[in-house]
N, C-alpha and C positions, 0 to 999 in steps of 0.2 A: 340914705335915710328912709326909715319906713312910712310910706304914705296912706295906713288905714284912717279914715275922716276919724277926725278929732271931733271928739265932746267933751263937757267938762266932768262928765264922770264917764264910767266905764266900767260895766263887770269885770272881777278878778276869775276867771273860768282858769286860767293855769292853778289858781293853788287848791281851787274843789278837786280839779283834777289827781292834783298832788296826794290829795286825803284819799281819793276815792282810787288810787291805782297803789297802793300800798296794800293792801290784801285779796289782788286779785286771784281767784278760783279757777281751779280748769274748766269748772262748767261754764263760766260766766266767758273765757276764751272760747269752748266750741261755741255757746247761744251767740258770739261776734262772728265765728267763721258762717256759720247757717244764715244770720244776716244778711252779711256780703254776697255769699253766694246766691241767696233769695233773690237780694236787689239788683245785683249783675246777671242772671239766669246765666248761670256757670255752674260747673262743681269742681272746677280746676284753671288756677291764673297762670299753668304753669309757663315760665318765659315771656309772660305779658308785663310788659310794664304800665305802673301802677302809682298816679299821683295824687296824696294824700291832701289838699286843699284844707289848711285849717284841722289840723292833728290831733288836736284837744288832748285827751288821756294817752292816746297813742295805741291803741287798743284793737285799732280798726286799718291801722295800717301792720299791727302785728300779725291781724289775722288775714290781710292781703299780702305777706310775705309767708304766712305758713301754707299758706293756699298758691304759694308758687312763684308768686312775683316782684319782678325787681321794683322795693317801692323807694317811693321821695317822698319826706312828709314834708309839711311846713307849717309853722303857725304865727301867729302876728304877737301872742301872750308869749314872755317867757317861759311862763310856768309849764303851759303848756308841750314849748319845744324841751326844760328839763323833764318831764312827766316820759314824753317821749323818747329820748333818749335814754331813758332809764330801761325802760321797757324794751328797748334794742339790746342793752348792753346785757339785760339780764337773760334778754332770750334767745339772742341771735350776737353772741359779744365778736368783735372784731369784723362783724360782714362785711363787705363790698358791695354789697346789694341791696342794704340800705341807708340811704341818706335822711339827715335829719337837719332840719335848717331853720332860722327863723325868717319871717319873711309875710309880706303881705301881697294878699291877691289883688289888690289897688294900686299896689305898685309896679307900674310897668318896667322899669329898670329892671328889678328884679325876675318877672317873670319872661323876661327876653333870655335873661341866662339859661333857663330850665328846659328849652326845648320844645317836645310836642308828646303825646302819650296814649300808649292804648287805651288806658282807661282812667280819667278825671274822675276822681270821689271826692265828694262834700256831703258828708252827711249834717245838717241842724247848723249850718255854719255862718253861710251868708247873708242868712238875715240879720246878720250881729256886725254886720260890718259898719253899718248907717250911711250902704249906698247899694244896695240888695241887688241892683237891676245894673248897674256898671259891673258888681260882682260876677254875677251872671256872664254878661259878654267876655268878660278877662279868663274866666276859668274854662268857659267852652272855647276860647282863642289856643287852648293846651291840647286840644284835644284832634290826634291823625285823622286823617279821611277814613272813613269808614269805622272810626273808634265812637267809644261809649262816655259819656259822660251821665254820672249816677249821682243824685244829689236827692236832700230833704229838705223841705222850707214849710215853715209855718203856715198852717190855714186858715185864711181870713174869717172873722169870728165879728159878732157884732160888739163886743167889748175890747177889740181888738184896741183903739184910742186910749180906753182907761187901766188898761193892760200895759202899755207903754210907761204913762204916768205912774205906775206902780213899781214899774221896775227903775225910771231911773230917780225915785226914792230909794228903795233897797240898794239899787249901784251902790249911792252914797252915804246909807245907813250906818250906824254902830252895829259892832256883832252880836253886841245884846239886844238891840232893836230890829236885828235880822233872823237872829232865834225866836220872836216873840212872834213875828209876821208868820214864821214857818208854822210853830203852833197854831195860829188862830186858821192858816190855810189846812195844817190834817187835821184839825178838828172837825173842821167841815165838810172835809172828804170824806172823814170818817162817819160821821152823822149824813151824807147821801147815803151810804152804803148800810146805813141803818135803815131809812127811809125807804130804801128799793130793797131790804131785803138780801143784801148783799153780805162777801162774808171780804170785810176790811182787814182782814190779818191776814188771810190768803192769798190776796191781791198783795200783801205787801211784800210776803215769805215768797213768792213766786215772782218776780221783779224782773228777777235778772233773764229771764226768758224773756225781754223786750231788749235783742241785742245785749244780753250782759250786763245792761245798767244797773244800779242800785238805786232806792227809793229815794233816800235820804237827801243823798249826791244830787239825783234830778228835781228834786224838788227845790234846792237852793238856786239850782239854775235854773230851773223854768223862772223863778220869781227872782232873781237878779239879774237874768239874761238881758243887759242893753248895753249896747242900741239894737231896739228891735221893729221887723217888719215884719207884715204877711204877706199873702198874697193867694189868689184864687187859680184854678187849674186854668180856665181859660185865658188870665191875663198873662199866664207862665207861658199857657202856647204862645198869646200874642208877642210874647218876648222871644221864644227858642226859634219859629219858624226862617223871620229875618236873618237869623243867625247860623242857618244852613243845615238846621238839625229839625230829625222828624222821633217822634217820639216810639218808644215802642211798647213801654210798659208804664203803668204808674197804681197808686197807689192813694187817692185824695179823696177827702172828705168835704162836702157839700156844704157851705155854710151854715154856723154854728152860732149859737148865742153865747157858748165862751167865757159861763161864772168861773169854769175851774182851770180855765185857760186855753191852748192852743196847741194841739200835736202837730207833729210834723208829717205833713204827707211826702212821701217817695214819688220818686220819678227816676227814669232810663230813657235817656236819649242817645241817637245816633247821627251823627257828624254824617252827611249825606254830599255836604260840599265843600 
């Protein structure tokens, strides 16, 4: 049985997925390899293996198996693990070298079977688990001596509390009352990008240069995304050090006020013991 902590509601992230990997682009695949490669400081996983932590679209492990690597995804949403499988079958059909599973990183049953890995990815994952910092320990517990664990997690925002509450309405919303929230949040966006002068349709037409995402896709999840956590760079060290890893690279943003929400900062750790 899968042990990701129960709530009474719970974003559906497998079936956004579902919508949003149904027209993927080859641009929108290289702007996911260029990613990967950015946040691993790689230009080749060739023979590395490569565990996908939380799979979502599957996108991100297809571009760490075209970049070389023998990957294992996993995800705790169904939708997510058929999203991902799709995306095996259509681009790599019949591999051996890649595994697609469902599974939770909370579950230690399951992650005693999986072994140990060059390189643990979690990109935007574990804060969605609604136990951010056990996540943490369990997915760096994957990770060989001297391997890399590359992960994104939410940055602590001063709205970060009424951000919660907002999402675990949307969790349980109607889809009419989920379309409505979306509207009222690009309006908004829209109207800063007025205010600063900004040009909001080229921000949008250009999107998928943030890793391949699409607008539309991330804006349902940012604002359905629960259960959700942040967390700040120094309280991530005061978590990773204990844990036998020293950092090498990151990528975080300094406390925010957070009307329009919460990005994910990157991080690159190294398993030192």
């Amino acid at each position: 049985m899968l042990d990701q902590k129960k709530d009474d509601r719970r974003f559906g992230f497998g079936e956004n997925w579902l919508d949003f990997a149904r027209d993927l682009s080859p641009d929108q695949i290289s702007e996911a390899e260029k990613s990967v490669r950015r946040l691993l400081q790689r230009d080749s996983l060739e023979d590395a293996s490569f565990l996908d932590a939380g799979s979502g679209s599957g996108l991100f492990s297809l571009a760490g198996r075209r970049l070389g690597a023998r990957v294992h995804s996993f995800d705790y949403d169904i939708g997510s693990v058929l999203c991902t499988r799709r995306l095996r079958d259509l681009y790599f059909p019949g591999d051996p070298n890649w595994t697609v599973e469902q599974g939770s990183v909370l579950d230690r049953n399951y992650l005693a079977t999986l072994g140990t890995f060059d390189i643990v990815y979690s990109w935007g994952v574990l804060h969605h688990t609604g136990a951010m910092r056990e996540a943490l320990a369990a997915a760096s517990g994957l990770v060989v001596p001297n391997g890399v664990f590359a992960f994104a997690l939410y940055h602590r925002t001063r709205m970060c509390a009424l951000w919660r509450l907002e999402k675990r309405w949307y969790a349980g919303a109607s889809p009419d009352a989920q379309r409505r929230a979306r509207a009222v949040y690009i309006a908004l966006l829209r109207l800063r990008f007025l205010l600063t002068r900004g040009d909001f349709q080229s921000y949008v037409e250009t999107y998928q240069r943030q890793r391949g995402m699409a607008f539309e896709h991330n804006v349902h999840d940012w604002m359905g995304g629960y259960p959700y956590e942040s967390i700040s760079a120094p309280e991530l060290e005061a978590v990773m050090q204990p844990l036998g890893f020293e950092r090498i690279w990151s990528m975080a943003t300094p406390l925010t006020f957070g009307f329009f929400g919460s990005g994910c900062d990157e991080y690159l750790y190294r398993r030192t013991g």
